[in-house]
C-alpha positions as CSV (number, residue, x, y, z in Angstrom):
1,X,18.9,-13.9,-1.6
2,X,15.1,-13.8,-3.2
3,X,14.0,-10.5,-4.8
4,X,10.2,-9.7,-3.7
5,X,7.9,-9.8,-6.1
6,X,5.6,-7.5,-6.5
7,X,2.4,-7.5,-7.3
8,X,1.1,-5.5,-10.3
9,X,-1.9,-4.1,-8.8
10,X,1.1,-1.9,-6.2
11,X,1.9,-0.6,-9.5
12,X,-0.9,1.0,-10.7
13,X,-0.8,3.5,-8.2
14,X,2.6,4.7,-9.7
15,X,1.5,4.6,-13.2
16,X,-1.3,6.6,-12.4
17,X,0.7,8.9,-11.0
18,X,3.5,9.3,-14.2
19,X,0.6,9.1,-17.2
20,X,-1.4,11.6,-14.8
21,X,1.5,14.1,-15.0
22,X,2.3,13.3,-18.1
23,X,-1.4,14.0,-19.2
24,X,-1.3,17.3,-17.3
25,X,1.8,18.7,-18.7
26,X,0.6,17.9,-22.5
27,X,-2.8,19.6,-21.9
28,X,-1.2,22.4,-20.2
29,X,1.1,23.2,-23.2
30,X,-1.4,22.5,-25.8
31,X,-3.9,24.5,-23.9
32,X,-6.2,21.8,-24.0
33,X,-7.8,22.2,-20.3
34,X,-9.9,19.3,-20.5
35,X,-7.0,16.7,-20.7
36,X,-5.1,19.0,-18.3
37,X,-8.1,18.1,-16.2
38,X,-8.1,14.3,-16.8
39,X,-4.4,14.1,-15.7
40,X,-4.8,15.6,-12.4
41,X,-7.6,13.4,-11.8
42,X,-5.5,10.2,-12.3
43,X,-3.4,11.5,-10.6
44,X,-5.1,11.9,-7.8
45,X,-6.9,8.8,-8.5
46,X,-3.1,7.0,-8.3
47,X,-2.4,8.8,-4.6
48,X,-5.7,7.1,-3.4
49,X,-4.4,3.8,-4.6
50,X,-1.1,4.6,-3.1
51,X,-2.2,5.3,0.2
52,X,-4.7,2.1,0.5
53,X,-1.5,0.2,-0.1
54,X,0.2,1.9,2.4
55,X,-3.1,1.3,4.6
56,X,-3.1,-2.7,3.6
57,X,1.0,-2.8,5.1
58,X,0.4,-1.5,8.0
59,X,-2.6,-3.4,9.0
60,X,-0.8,-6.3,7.8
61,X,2.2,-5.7,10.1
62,X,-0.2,-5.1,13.1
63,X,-2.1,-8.5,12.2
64,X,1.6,-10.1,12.1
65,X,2.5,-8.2,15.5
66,X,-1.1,-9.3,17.2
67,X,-0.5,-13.2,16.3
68,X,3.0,-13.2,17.6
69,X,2.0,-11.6,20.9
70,X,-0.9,-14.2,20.7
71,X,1.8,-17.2,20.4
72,X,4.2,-15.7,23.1
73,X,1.1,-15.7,25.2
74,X,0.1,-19.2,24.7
75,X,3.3,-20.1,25.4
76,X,3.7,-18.5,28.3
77,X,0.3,-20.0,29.7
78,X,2.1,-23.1,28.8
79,X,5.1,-22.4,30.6
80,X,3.3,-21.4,33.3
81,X,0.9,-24.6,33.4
82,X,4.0,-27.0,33.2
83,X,5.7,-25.5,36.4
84,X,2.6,-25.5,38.5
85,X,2.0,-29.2,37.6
């Protein structure tokens, strides 16, 4: 059994995400508005990168699904074209 890799740039969605909150939460209890601020911006910032991933696998999987169709199609114009000789 392989484990997937997984490429680091999927990541930095997620670490976005955890330093964002984590940013948040310390300027909220320190009152400090500005980094408060900054954290929900990464934040943000790490949902965008989240969802072009998300956007990347399924395009990917339709690209797979469209070739496959494409090979079952040339085969059966193959099939097809063998018979009728």
């Amino acid at each position: 059994m392989q484990i997937p890799r997984i490429d680091p740039k999927n990541v930095l969605g997620l670490a976005d995400k955890i330093i964002g909150l984590g940013k948040e939460i310390i300027g909220t209890l320190t009152r400090q508005d500005r980094l408060s601020k900054a954290g929900q911006v990464q934040q943000d910032k790490g949902t965008e990168r989240i969802k072009a991933i998300k956007a990347q696998v399924e395009a990917d999987a339709h690209e797979t699904k469209a070739a496959a169709a494409g090979r079952a199609q040339k085969s059966a114009q193959n099939t097809k074209e063998a018979v009728n000789s």
